[in-house]
KESE-742113 format. One record per residue (C-alpha): residue in one letter; chain; z, y, x. Coordinates in steps of 0.001 Angstrom, whole numbers, always signed. Example, Ala and Ser with C-alpha at 12.3 -4.5 7.8 and 13.67 -1.06 7.14 Angstrom:
# KESE-742113
NODE residuo cadena      zz      yy      xx
NODE       A      A   +7800   -4500  +12300
NODE       S      A   +7140   -1060  +13670
This chain:
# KESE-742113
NODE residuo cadena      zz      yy      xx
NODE       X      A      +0      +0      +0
NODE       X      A    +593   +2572   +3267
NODE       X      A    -815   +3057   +6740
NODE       X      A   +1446   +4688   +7848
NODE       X      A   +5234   +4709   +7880
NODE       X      A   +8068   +5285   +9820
NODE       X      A   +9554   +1710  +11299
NODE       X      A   +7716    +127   +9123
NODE       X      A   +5598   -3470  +11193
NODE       X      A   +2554   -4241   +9161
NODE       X      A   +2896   -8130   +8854
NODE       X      A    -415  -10361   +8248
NODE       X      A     +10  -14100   +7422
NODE       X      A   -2543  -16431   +9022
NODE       X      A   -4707  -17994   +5882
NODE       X      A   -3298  -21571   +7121
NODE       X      A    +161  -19997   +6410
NODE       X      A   -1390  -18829   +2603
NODE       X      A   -2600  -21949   +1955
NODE       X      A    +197  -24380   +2906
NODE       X      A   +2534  -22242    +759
NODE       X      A      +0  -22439   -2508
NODE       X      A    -182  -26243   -1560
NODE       X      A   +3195  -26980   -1432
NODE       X      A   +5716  -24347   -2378
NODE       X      A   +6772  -20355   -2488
NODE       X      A   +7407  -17817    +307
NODE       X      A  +11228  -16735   -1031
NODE       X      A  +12912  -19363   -3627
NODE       X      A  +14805  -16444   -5663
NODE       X      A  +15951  -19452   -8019
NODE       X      A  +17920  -21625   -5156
NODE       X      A  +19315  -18391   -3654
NODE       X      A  +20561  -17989   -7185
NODE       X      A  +21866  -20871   -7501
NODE       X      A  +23559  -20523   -4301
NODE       X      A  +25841  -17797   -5961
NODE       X      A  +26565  -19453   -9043
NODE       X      A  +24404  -18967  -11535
NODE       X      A  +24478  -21070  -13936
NODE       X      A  +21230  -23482  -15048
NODE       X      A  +21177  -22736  -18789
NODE       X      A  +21143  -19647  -20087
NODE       X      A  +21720  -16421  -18235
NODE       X      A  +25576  -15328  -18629
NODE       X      A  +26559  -12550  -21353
NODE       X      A  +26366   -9087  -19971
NODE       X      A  +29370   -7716  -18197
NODE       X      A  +31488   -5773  -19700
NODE       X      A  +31345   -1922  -17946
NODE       X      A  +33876   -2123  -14782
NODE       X      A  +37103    -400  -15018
NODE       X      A  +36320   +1906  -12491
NODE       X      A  +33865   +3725  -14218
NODE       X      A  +34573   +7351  -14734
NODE       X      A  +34579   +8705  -18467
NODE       X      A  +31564  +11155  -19125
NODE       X      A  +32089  +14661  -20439
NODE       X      A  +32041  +14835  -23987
NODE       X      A  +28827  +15847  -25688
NODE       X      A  +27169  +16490  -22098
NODE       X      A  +23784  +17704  -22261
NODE       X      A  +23107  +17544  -19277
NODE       X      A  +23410  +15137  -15989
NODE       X      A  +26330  +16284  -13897
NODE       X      A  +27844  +15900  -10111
NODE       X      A  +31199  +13989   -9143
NODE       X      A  +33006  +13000  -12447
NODE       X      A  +35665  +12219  -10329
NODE       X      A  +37644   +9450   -8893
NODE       X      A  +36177   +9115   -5837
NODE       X      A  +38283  +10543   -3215
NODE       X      A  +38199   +9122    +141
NODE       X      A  +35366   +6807    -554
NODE       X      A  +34145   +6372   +3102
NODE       X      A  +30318   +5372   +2753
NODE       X      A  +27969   +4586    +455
NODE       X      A  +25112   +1911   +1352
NODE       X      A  +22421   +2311    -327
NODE       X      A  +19327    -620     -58
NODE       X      A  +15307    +397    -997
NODE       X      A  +12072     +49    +124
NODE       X      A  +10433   +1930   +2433
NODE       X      A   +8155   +4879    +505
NODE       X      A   +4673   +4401    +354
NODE       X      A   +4434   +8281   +1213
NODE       X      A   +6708   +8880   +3845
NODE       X      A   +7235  +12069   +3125
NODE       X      A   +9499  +11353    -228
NODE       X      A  +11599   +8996   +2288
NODE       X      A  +12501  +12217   +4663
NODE       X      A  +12740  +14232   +1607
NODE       X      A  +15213  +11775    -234
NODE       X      A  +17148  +10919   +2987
NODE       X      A  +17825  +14863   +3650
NODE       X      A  +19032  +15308     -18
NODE       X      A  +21460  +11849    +620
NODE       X      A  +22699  +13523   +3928
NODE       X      A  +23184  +17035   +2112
NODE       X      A  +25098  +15206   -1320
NODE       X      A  +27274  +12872   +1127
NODE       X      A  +28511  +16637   +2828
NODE       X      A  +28944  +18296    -573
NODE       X      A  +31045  +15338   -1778
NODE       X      A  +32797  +14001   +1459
NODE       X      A  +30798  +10712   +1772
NODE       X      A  +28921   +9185   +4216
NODE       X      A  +25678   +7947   +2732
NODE       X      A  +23605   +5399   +4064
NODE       X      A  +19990   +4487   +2955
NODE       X      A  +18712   +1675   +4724
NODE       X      A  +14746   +1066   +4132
NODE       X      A  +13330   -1948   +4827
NODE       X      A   +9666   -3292   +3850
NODE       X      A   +8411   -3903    +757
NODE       X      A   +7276   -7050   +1048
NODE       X      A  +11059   -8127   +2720
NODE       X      A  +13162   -6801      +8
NODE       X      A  +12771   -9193   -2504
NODE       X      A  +14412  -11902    +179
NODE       X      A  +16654   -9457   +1197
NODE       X      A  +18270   -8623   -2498
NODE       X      A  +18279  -11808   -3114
NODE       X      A  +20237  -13034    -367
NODE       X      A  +22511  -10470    -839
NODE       X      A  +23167  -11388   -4686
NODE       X      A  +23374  -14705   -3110
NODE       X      A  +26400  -13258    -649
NODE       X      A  +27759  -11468   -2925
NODE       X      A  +28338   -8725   -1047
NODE       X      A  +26291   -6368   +1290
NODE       X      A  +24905   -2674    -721
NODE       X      A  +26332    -890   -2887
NODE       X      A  +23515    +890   -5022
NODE       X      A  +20051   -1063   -4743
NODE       X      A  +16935    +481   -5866
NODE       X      A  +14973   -2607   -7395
NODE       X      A  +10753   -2665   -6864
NODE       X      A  +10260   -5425   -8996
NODE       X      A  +10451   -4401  -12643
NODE       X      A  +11913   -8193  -13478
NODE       X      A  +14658   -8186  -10913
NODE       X      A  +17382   -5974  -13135
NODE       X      A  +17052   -8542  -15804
NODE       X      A  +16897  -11273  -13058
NODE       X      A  +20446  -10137  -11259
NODE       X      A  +22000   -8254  -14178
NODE       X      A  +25220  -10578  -14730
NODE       X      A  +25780   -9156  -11265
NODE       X      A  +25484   -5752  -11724
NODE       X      A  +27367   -2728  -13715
NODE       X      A  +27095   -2064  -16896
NODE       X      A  +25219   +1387  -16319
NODE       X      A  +24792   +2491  -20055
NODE       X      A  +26908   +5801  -19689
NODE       X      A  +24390   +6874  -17366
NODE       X      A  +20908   +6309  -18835
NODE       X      A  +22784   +7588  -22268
NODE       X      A  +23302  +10876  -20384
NODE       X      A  +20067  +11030  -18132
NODE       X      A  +17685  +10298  -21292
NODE       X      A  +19333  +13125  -23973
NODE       X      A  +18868  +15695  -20815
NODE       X      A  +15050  +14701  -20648
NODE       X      A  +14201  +13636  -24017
NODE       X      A  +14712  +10024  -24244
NODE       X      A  +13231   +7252  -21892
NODE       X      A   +9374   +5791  -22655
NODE       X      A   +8982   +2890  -24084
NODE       X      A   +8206    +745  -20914
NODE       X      A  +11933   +2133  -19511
NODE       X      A  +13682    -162  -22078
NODE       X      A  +12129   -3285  -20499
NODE       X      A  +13822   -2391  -16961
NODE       X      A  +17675   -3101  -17391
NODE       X      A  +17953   -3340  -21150
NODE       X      A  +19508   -6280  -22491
NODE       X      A  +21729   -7743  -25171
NODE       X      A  +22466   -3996  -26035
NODE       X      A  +23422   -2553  -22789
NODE       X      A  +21870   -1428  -20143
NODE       X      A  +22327   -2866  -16225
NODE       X      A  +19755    -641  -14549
NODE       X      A  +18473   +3214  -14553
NODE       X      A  +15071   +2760  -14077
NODE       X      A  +13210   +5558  -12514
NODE       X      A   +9526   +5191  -12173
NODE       X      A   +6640   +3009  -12280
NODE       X      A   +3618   +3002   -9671
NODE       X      A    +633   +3501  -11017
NODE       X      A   -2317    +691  -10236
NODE       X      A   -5877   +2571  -10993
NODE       X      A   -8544   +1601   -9200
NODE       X      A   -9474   +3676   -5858
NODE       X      A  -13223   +3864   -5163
NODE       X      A  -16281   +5414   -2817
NODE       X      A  -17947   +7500   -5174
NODE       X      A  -20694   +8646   -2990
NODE       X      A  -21405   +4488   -2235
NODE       X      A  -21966   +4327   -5942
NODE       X      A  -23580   +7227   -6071
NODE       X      A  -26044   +6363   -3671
NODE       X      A  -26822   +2399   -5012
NODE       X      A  -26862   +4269   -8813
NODE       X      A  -23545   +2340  -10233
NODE       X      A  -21243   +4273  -12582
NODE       X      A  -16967   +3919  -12189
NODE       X      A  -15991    +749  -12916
NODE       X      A  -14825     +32  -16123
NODE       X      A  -14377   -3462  -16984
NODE       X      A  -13744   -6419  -14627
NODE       X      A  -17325   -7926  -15453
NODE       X      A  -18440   -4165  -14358
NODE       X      A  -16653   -5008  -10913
NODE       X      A  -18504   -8125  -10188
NODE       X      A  -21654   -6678  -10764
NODE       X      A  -20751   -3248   -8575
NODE       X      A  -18986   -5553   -6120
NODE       X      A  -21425   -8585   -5631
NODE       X      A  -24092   -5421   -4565
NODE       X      A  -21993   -3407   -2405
NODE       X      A  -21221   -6586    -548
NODE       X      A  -24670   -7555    +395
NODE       X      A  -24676   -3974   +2125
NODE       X      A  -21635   -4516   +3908
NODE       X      A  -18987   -2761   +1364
NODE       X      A  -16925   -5241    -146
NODE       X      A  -14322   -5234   -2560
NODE       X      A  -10493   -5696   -1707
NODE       X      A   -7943   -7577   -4005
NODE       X      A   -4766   -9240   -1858
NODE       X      A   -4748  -13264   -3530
NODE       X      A   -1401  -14181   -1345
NODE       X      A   +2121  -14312   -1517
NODE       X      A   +4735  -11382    -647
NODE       X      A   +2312   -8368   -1879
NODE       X      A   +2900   -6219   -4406
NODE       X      A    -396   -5307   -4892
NODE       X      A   -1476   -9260   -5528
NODE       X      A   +1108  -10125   -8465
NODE       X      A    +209   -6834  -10067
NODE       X      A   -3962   -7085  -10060
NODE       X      A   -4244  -10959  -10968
NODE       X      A    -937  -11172  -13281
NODE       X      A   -3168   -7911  -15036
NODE       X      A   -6761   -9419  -15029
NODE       X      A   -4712  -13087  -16550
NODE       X      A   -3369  -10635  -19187
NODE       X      A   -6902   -8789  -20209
NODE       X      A   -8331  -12032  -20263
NODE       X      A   -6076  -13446  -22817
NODE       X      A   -3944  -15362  -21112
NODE       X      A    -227  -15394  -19824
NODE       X      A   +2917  -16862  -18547
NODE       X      A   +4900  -17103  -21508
NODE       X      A   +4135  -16729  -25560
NODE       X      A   +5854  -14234  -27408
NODE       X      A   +8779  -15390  -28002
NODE       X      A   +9310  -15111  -24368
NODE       X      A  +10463  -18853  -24178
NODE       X      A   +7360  -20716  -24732
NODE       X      A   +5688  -21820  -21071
NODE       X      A   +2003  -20311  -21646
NODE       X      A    -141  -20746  -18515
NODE       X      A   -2038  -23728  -19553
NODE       X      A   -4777  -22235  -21682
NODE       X      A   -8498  -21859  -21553
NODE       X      A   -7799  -18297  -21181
NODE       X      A   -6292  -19058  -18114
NODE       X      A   -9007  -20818  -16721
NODE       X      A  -11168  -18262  -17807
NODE       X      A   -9370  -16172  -15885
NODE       X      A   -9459  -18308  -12660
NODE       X      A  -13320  -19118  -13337
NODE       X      A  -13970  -15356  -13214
NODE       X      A  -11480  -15160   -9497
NODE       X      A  -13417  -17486   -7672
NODE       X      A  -16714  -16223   -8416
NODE       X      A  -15033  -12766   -7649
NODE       X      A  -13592  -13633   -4715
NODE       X      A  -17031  -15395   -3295
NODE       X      A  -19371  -12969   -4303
NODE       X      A  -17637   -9235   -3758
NODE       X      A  -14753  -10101   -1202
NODE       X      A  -14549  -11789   +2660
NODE       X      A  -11805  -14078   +3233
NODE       X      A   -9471  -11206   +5162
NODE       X      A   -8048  -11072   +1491
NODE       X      A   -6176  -14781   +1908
NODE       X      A   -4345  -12887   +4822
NODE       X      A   -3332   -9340   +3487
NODE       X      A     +34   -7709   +3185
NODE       X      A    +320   -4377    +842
NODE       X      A   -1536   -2586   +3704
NODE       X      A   -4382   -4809   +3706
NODE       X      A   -6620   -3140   +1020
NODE       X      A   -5578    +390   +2070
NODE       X      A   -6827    -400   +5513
NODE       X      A  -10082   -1669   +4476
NODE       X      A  -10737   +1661   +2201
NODE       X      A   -9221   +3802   +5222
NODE       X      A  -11942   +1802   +7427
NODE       X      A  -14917   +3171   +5953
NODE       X      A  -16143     +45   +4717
NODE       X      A  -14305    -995   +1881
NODE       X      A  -16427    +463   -1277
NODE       X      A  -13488    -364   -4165
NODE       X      A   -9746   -1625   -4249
NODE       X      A   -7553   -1562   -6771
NODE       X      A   -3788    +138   -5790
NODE       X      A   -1527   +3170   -6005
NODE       X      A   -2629   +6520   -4769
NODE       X      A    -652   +6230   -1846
NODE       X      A   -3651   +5011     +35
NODE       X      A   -5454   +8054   -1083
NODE       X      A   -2681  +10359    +443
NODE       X      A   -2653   +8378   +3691
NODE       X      A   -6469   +9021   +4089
NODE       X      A   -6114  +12427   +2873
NODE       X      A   -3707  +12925   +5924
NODE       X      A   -5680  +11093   +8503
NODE       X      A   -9015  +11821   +7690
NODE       X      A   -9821  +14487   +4942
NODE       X      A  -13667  +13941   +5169
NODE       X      A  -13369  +10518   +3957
NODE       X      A  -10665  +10957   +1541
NODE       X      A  -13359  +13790    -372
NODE       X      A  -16041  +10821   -1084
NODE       X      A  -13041   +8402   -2539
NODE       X      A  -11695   +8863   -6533
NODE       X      A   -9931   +7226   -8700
NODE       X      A  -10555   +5143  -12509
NODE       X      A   -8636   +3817  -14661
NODE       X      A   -7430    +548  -14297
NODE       X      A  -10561   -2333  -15346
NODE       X      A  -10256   -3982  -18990
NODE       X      A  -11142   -7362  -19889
NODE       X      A  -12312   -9326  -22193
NODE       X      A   -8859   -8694  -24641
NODE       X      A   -8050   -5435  -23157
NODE       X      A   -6636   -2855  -20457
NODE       X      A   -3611   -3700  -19189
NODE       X      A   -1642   -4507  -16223
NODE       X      A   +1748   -5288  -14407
NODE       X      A   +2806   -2677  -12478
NODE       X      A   +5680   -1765   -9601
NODE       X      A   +8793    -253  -11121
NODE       X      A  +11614   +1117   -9427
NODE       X      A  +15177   +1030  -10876
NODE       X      A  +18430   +1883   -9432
NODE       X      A  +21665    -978  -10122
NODE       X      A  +24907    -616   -8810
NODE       X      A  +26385   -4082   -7911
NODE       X      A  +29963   -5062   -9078
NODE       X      A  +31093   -5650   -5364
NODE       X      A  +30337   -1532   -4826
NODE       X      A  +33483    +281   -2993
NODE       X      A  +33154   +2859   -5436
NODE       X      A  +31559   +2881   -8791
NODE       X      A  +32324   +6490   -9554
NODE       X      A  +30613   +7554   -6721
NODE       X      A  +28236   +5160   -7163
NODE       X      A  +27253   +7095  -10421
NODE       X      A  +28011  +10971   -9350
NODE       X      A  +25143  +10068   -6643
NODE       X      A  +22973   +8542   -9664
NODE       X      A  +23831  +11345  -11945
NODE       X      A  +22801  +14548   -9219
NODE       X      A  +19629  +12477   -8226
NODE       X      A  +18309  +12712  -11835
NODE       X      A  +19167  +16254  -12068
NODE       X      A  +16737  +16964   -9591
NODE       X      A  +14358  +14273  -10146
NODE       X      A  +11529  +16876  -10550
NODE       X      A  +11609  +17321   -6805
NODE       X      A  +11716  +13754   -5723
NODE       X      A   +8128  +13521   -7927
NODE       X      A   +6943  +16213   -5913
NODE       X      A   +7767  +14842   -2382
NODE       X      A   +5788  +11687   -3375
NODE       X      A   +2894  +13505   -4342
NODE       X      A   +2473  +12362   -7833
NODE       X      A   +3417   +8480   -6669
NODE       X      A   +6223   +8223   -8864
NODE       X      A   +5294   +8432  -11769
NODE       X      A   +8338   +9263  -14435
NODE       X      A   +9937   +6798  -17459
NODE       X      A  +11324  +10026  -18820
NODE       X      A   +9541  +11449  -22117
NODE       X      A   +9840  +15194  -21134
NODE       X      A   +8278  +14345  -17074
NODE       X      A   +5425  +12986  -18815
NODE       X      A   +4096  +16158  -20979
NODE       X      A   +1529  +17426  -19614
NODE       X      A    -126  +18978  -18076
NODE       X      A   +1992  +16605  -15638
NODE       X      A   +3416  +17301  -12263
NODE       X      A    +933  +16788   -9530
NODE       X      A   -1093  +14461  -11952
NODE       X      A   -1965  +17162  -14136
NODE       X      A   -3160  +19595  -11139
NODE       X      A   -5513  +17931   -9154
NODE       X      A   -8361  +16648  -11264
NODE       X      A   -9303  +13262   -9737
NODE       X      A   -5666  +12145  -10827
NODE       X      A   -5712  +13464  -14316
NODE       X      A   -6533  +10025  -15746
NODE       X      A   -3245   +9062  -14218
NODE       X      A   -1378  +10844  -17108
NODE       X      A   -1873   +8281  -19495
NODE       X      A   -1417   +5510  -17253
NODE       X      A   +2014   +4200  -19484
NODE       X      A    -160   +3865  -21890
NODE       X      A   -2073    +442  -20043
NODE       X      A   +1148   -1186  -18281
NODE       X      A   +3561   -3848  -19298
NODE       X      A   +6602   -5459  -18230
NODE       X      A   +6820   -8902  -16438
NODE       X      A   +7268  -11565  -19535
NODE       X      A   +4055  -10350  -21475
NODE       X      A   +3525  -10742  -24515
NODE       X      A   +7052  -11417  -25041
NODE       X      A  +10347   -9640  -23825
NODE       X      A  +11020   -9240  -19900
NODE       X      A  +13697  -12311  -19409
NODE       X      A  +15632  -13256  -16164
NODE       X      A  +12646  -16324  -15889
NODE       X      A   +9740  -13920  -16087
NODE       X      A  +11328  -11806  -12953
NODE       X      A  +12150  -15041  -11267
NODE       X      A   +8124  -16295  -11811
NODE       X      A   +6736  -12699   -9988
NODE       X      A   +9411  -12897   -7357
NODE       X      A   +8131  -16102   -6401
NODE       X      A   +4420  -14686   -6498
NODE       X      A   +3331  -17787   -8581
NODE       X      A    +491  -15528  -10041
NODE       X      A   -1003  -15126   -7284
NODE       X      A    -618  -18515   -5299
NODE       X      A   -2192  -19990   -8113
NODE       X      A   -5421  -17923   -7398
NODE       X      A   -5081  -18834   -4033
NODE       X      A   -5193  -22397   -4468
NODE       X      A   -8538  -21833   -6914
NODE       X      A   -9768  -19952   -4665
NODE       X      A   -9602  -22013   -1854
NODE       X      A  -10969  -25853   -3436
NODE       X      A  -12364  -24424   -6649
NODE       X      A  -10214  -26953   -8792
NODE       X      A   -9047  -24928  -11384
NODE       X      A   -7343  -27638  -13375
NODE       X      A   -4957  -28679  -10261
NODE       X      A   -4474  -24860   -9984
NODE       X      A   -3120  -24920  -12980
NODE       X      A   -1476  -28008  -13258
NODE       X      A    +532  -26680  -10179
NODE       X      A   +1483  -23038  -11780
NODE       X      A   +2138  -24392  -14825
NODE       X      A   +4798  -26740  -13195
NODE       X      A   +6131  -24215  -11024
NODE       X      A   +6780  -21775  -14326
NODE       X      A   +8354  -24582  -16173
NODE       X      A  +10983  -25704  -13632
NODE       X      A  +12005  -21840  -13659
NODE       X      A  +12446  -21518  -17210
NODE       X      A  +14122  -24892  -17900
NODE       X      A  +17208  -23276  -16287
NODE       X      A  +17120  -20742  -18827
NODE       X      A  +16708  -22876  -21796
C-alpha cells in the first residue's frame, strides 16, 4: 500500500512460500492463538460488562472532552498500530501523542509496526494477555473477533457520535455487539481503482467500470507490456479486500445471511474463481503470487503498471517522488460485477484491552483524539476516510477539493463489513485474518482446479465456524 515509510522493511514471500501455505495451511492461525488464551469453542462469551475503572461522563455532554479524571500518576500509555500508509499522518499523530502525554502528565508510547505483522502481533498479545494498552485494529473483523477481551467502550462512541451527528451505517459493524459497543471505530480506507489514464487514452479504452471491463482493458495493456496488479497471497491487505469484493459482486460469499450458514460452495463461487484465473493469465505476470501491500504500488510507481486496484496512498507516494507521473494516473470507482459494486475494505478502530494500566486515561486520550479528528484527516491527505455522519458532508475534506478524488465521497456507499450478507461475527474476522479468500485464489490460480480450491476453502471456513456454533 506505501513506498515509502519510516522503519518500515518491505517483505516479499518467494511464490514456493505462497503456494505451500494455500496447499497446506495459513500464514497466522488467529483461531489456535485464541484458543491458547481461553476462548472457548462454542459460542463467543457474553460481552463484558464496562470495567469499574471507567470514569463517569459529564452529564448531557455535547461535546468530546479531555481527562475526566482518575488518572493521576498513570506512568505510560502503550499504544499498538500500524504503520501509516502516508507517513506524514504517523509524525503528525505521534507529535499530538507527545504534546497530550505533557498536557496530562503521561508518557505515551505508539509503537508502529507493519501492516502485514500486526494481525500476528495482536493476536499473540490477546493470546498473552497482556502487552498494549489501547490497540488500533486494521482489520474491520478483529473488534468482534477479540471483544470478550476488550472494554466495554459504549460511553465513548455515545459521546463522540452526538458531537458529530451520529456514526454511518458501516460504523455499527466495527465493535457493535449484543447492544454494546467494544470498539470506536474511526475510519475506513477507501479501495478505488488507481489507473494510467494517458495508457488508456492512447489504446482508446474508457475507466474501468466493471470487472469484465478489466479483462478486456487488462488482457490489451498486457500484450504492450502494462499489466494489471491484484496481490492473490496471504498477509496483504490489499488481497483479502479485492478478491473477498469481486466473490461478493459475483454473487457469492462466505456465509448466508443469517451469518451462520457456511456459504462458499456455490456456483457463484466458481464463477468467481473461473473469472481469477483467466484474469490472472491474461492481464497479470506471476510477481502477483509474491506481493506484500507494496507490491502493486511499486508496479504503478514503476511506470509500467497500467491499473491496480488500492487506496490513494500510492497516489500520494508518487505524487511525492515523481509528480510527472503521478499527473497521467486517476482514480474510478471501485469495478462492479455481475450482482453489483461492492467490496471489503480496511477499517481502523481503536479498543482498549481489559489488562490496560489505566482505563480512564485510556479514554481521556480517545476522547481529545476525536475532538480533533478533523486534523488527523488532513495529515493523511484524504486516506482516512471518516465513519462520522457530519465528516462525510460534503463537499468533503480533501476528497471534496481535488477533483480526481471526488468520486471518493461516496465511497461508504459500495463497502461492507467482513460476514457479508449477514452480520460481522467473531468467525467472519477469524476467516480474513487467516487470508482464506485469497489462498483460495491462489491455489486456482496455480493448478486451475477450481473444485479442490474450493473443497479446501470451504473446509477451512467450516472448521472456524464450528467453534462458534
Amino acid at each position: 500500500m506505501t513506498l515509502d515509510s519510516p522503519n518500515r522493511t518491505r517483505i516479499i514471500s518467494r511464490r514456493q512460500v505462497l503456494l505451500a501455505a494455500a496447499r497446506g495451511g495459513m500464514a497466522v492461525t488467529v483461531g489456535s492463538l485464541l484458543a491458547a488464551c481461553g476462548q472457548p469453542a462454542s459460542a463467543p462469551p457474553s460481552a463484558p460488562a464496562p470495567a469499574a475503572t471507567t470514569a463517569p461522563q459529564p452529564a448531557g455532554a455535547a461535546a468530546p472532552q479531555a481527562g475526566p479524571g482518575g488518572f493521576a500518576n498513570v506512568g505510560t500509555l502503550k499504544l499498538l498500530m500500524s504503520s501509516h500508509f502516508v507517513p506524514a499522518y504517523d509524525t503528525w499523530f505521534d507529535q499530538w501523542a507527545k504534546d497530550w502525554g505533557t498536557k496530562n502528565n503521561v508518557e505515551v508510547q505508539a509503537d508502529h509496526i507493519l501492516s502485514s505483522d500486526l494481525a500476528a502481533k495482536n493476536a499473540a498479545e490477546v493470546a498473552a494477555g497482556g502487552g498494549h494498552d489501547l490497540y488500533k485494529l486494521t482489520r474491520n473483523g478483529e473488534p468482534i473477533l477479540y471483544y470478550n477481551v476488550m472494554v466495554d467502550v459504549s460511553d465513548l462512541t455515545k459521546q463522540i457520535g452526538e458531537a458529530r451527528g451520529g456514526w454511518i451505517p458501516f460504523a455499527e459493524t466495527l465493535g457493535f455487539l449484543e447492544g454494546a459497543w467494544h470498539a470506536v471505530p474511526e475510519y475506513f480506507i477507501d479501495f478505488p481503482a488507481l489507473y494510467r489514464k494517458d495508457i488508456f487514452d492512447a489504446n482508446g479504452l474508457a475507466p474501468v467500470d466493471t470487472w469484465d471491463d478489466l479483462m478486456k482493458a487488462g488482457t490489451l495493456l498486457k500484450s504492450k507490456g502494462n499489466p494489471i496488479g491484484i496481490a492473490i497471497n496471504q498477509k496483504s491487505n490489499d488481497a483479502n479486500n479485492t478478491w473477498t469484493g469481486v466473490l461478493w459482486s459475483h454473487g457469492g460469499s462466505v456465509v448466508a445471511a443469517d451469518g451462520k450458514t457456511v456459504a462458499l460452495d456455490s456456483p457463484e463461487t466458481r464463477q468467481m474463481l473461473t473469472y481469477a484465473i483467466e484474469l490472472y493469465n491474461k492481464t497479470m505476470t506471476n510477481e502477483v503470487l509474491s506481493w506484500d501491500d507494496t507490491g502493486n504500488n511499486l508496479l504503478l510507481a514503476s511506470g509500467r503498471g497500467s491499473w491496480i486496484q488500492n487506496p490513494i496512498s500510492a497516489l500520494r507516494t508518487i505524487e511525492h517522488d515523481t509528480p510527472d507521473l503521478a499527473e497521467k494516473i486517476f482514480v474510478s470507482n471501485t469495478p462492479a460485477g455481475p450482482k453489483g459494486r461492492m467490496t471489503s475494505v480496511t477499517a481502523n478502530s481503536w479498543v482498549i484491552a481489559k489488562w490496560a494500566g489505566s482505563v480512564p486515561a485510556a479514554k481521556a486520550l480517545l476522547l481529545d483524539y476525536y475532538a480533533i479528528l478533523p486534523e488527523g484527516i488532513k495529515a493523511s491527505q484524504g486516506y482516512n476516510q471518516p465513519v462520522l455522519k457530519d465528516l462525510r458532508k460534503k463537499p468533503m475534506a480533501i476528497l471534496g477539493e481535488e477533483a480526481k478524488l471526488n468520486v471518493l465521497q461516496d465511497f461508504d456507499q459500495v463497502i461492507h463489513a467482513v460476514g457479508y450478507p449477514g452480520p460481522p461475527t467473531a468467525a467472519a474476522g477469524e476467516v480474513e485474518s487467516n487470508w482464506i479468500i485469497p489462498l483460495m485464489v491462489a491455489r486456482a490460480v496455480n493448478d486451475g482446479d477450481i473444485n479442490a480450491a474450493v473443497e479446501w476453502g470451504t473446509q477451512k471456513i467450516e472448521a472456524i465456524y464450528s467453534k462458534y456454533t
